[in-house]
PLY file of the C-alpha trace (Angstrom):
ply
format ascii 1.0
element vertex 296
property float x
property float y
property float z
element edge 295
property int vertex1
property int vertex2
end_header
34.33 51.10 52.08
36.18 47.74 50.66
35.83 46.16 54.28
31.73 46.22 53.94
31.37 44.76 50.92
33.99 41.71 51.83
31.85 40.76 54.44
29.06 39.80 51.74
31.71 38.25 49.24
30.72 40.76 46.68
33.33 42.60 44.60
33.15 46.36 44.31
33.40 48.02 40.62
33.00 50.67 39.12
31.23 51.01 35.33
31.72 54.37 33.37
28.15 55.44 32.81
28.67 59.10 31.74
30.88 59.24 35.07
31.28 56.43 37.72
28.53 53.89 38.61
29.78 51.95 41.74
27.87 48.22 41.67
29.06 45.10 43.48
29.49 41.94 41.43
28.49 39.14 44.06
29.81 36.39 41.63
28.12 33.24 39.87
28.73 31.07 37.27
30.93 32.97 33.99
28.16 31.45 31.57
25.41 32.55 33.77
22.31 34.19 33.29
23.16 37.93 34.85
20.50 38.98 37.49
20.52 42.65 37.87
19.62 43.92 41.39
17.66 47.54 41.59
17.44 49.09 45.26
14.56 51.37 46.36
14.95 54.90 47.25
17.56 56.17 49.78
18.94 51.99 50.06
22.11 50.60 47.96
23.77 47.17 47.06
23.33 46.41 50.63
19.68 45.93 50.73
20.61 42.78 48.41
23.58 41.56 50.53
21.66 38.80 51.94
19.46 37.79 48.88
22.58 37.70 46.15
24.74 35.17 47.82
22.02 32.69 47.79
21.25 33.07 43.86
25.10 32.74 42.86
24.75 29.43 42.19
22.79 29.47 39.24
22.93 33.47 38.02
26.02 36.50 37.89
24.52 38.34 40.48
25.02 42.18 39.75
23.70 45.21 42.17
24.61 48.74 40.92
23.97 51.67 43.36
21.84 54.23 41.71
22.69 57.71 41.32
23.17 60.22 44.28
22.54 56.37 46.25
24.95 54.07 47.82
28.85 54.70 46.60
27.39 56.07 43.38
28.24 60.01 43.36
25.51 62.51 42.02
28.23 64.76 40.34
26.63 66.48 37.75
23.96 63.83 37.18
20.28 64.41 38.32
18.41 61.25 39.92
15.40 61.22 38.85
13.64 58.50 38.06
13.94 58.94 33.72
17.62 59.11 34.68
17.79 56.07 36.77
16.09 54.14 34.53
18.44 55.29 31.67
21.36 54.13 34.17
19.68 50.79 34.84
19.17 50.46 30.91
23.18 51.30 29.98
24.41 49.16 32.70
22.55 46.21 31.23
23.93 46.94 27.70
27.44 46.90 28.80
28.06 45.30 32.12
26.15 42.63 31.70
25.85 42.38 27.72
23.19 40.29 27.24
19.02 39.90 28.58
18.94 39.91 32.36
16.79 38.38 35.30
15.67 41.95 37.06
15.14 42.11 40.26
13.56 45.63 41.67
12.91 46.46 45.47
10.42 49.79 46.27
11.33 52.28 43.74
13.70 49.72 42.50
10.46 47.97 41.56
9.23 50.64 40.06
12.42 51.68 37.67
12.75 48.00 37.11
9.48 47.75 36.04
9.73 50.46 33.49
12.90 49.10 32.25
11.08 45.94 31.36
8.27 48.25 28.94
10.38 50.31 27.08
12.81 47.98 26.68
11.69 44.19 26.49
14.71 42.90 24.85
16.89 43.59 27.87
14.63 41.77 30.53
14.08 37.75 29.98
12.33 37.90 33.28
11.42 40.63 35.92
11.00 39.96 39.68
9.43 42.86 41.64
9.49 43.00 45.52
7.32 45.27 47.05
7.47 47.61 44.22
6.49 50.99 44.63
3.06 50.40 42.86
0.02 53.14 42.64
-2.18 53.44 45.61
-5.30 51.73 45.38
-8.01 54.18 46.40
-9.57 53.51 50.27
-6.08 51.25 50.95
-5.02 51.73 54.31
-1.83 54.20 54.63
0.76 54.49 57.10
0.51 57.58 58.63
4.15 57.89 59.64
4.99 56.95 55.83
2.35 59.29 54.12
3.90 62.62 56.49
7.60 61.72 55.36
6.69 61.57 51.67
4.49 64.42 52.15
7.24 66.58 53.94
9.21 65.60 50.67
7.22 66.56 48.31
7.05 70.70 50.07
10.04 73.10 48.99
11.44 72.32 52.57
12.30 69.00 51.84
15.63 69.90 51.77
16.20 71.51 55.04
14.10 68.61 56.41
16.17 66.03 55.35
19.09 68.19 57.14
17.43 68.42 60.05
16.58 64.67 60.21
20.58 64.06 59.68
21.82 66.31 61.68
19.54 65.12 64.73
20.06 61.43 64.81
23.05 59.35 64.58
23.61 56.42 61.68
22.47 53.98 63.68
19.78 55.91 64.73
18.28 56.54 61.29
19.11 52.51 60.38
17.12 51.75 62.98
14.65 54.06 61.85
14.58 52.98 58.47
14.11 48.95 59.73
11.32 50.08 62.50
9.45 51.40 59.35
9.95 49.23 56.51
10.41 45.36 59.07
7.24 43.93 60.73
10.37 42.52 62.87
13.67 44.45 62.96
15.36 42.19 65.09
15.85 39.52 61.93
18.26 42.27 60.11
21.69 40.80 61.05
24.11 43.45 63.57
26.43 42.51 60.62
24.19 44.20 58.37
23.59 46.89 60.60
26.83 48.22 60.94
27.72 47.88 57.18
25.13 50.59 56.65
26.10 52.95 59.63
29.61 53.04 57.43
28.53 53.21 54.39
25.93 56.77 55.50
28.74 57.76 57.46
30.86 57.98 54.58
27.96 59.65 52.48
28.06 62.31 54.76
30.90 64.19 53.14
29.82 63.65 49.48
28.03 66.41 48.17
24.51 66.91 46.87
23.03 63.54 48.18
19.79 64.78 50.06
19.22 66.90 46.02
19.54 63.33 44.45
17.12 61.76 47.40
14.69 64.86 46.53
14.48 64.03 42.94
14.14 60.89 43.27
11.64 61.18 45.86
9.67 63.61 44.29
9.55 61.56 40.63
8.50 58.65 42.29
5.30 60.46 43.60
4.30 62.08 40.36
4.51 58.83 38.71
2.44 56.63 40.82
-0.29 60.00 41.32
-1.03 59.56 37.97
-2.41 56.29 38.40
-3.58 55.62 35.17
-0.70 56.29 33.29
0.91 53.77 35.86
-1.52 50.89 35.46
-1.46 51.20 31.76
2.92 51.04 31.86
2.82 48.31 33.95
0.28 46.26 31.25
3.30 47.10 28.55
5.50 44.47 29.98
6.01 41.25 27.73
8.45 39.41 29.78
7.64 37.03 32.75
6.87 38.70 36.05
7.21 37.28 39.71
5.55 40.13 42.21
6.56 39.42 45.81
4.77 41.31 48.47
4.95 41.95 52.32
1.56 41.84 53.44
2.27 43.84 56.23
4.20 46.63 53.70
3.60 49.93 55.39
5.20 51.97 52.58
3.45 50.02 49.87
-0.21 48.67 50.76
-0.72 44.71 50.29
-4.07 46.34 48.32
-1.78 47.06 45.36
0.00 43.99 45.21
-3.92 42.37 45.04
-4.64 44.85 42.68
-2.64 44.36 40.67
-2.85 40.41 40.69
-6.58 41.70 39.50
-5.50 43.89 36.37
-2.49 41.91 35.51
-3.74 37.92 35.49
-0.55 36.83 33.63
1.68 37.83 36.50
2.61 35.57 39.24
1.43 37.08 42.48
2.41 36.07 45.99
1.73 38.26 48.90
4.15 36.72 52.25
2.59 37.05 55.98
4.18 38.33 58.37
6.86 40.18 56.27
7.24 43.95 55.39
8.74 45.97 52.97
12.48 44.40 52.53
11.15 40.81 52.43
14.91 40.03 51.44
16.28 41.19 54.17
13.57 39.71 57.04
13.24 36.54 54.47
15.86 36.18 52.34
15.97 31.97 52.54
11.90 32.66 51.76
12.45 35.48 48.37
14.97 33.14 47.30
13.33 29.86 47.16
10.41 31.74 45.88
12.55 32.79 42.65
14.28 29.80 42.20
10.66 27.89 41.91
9.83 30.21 39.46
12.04 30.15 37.28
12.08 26.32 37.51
0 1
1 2
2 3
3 4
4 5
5 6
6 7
7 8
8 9
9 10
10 11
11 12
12 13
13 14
14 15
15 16
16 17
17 18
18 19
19 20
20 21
21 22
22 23
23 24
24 25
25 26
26 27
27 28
28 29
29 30
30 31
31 32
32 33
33 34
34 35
35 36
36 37
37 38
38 39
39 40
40 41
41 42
42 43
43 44
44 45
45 46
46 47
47 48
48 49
49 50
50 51
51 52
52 53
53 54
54 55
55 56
56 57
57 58
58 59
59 60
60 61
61 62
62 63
63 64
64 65
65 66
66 67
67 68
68 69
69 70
70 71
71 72
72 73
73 74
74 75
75 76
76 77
77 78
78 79
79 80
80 81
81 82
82 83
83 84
84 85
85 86
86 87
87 88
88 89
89 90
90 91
91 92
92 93
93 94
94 95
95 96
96 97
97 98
98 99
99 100
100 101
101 102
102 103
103 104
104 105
105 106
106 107
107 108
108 109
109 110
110 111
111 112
112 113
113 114
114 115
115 116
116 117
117 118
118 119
119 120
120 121
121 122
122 123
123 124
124 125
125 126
126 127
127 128
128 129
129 130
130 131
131 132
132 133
133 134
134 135
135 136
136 137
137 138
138 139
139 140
140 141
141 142
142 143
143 144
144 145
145 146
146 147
147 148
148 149
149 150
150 151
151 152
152 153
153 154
154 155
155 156
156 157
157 158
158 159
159 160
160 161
161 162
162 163
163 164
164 165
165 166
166 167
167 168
168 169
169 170
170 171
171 172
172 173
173 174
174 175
175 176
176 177
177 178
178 179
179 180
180 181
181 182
182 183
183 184
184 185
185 186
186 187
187 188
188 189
189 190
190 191
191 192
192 193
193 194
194 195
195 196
196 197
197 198
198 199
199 200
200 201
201 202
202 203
203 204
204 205
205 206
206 207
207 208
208 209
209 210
210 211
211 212
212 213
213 214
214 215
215 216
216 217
217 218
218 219
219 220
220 221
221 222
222 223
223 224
224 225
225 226
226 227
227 228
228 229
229 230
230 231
231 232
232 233
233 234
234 235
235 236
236 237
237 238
238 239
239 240
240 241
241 242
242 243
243 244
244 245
245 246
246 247
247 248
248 249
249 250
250 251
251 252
252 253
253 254
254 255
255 256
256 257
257 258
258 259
259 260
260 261
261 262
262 263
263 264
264 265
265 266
266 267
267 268
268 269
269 270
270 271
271 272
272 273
273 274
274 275
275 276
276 277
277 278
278 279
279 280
280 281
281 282
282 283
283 284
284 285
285 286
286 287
287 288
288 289
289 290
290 291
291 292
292 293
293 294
294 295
């Protein structure tokens, strides 16, 4: 897998984190301030390939795969989202030893986002990209993306998921994944493209992935159901927050980014036209600059 990481000038590691935690390190200055990159759900260090290269120059860009994701094995570990977190937490503490810019896509957002409550000394700032926030009640919902998560949620999940692999071919299901989550697939490099085709044709013989997806999956969606208890977590945060949204997000509604520009005035809100869910991979000259103002 060495050859798809080279092409984004990222080094591949691995951290010990109660077994192996494959991340890339995409470089910056040694005295930098580290910038911790969280994927969402079923994505991997490659869903910040074109983002990190364009905030070495100022920060130690890292972006570890999260467990049962990416090159990051499930072994015995479960994936849930607790878990993750936990990961995200230890990999702070001793990769990058010291408080981190965090940057969380989708449920990357989310874990991100949780990391930054419970434990505020690790997070100087948090940047959340479509974020996989609680559905705001009478929000329009993708159909397509409300069956998928629903099929998840059943006890057939697993077989479905099978079935869904089995029945398309890794390009085929990146396409998939881009037609869904891009208002325009056709700005996702071929480069990037074919980088992910090896990297899920390589997950293919690794067991217990689509149990890891599942549990992830299936945490994410009791967490953000009990709204609530999600609005209230997301108030805990003390550090800075930039929230970047899609407006045209069909996973996440633009209606939660707004709301939660309503409930949480102290966060920096921008909602892009014309972009989806991966606004760093349709955008990534737009997410940057974005950041980079921000901090200032």
């Amino acid at each position: 897998m060495t050859s798809s990481l080279a092409r984004w000038g990222g080094t591949g590691r691995y951290a010990d984190i109660d077994g192996p935690v494959h991340y890339v390190d995409f470089g910056g200055p040694a005295d930098g301030v580290p910038m911790v990159m969280v994927h969402g759900l079923g994505g991997s260090h490659l869903d910040f390939s074109l983002l990190a290269p364009r905030m070495t120059g100022r920060f130690r860009v890292l972006a570890p795969d999260l467990l049962g994701h990416g090159l990051t094995a499930p072994d015995h570990r479960t994936s849930t989202i607790a878990a993750n977190t936990d990961l995200i937490d230890r990999f702070i503490r001793t990769v990058a030893d010291r408080p981190v810019v965090l940057v969380g896509n989708s449920m990357g957002g989310l874990i991100a986002a949780r990391q930054a409550a419970r434990h505020p000394e690790t997070v100087a700032r948090l940047v959340l990209i479509d974020p996989a926030l609680p559905l705001v009640p009478r929000s329009r919902l993708d159909v397509a993306a409300a069956m998928i998560f629903g099929r998840l949620a059943l006890p057939l999940g697993r077989p479905i998921l099978a079935f869904r692999r089995r029945n398309r071919t890794a390009r085929q299901q990146v396409r998939e994944a881009y037609d869904r989550c891009c208002v325009d697939p056709s700005r996702v490099p071929e480069s990037l493209i074919v980088a992910l085709v090896e990297l899920i044709e390589h997950r293919e013989s690794l067991p217990g992935i689509d149990d890891a997806f599942l549990a992830s999956a299936r945490t994410l969606l009791d967490i953000n159901n009990a709204r609530r208890a999600a609005w209230a977590a997301l108030g805990d945060i003390v550090a800075p927050v930039l929230l970047i949204h899609g407006e045209q997000d069909r996973l996440v509604s633009v209606a939660s980014a707004r709301e939660a520009a309503r409930r949480l005035p102290q966060w920096t809100v921008d909602v892009l036209p014309g972009l989806g869910h991966l606004p760093q991979i349709e955008a990534p000259d737009r997410v940057a600059s974005r950041i980079h103002n921000w901090v200032g």
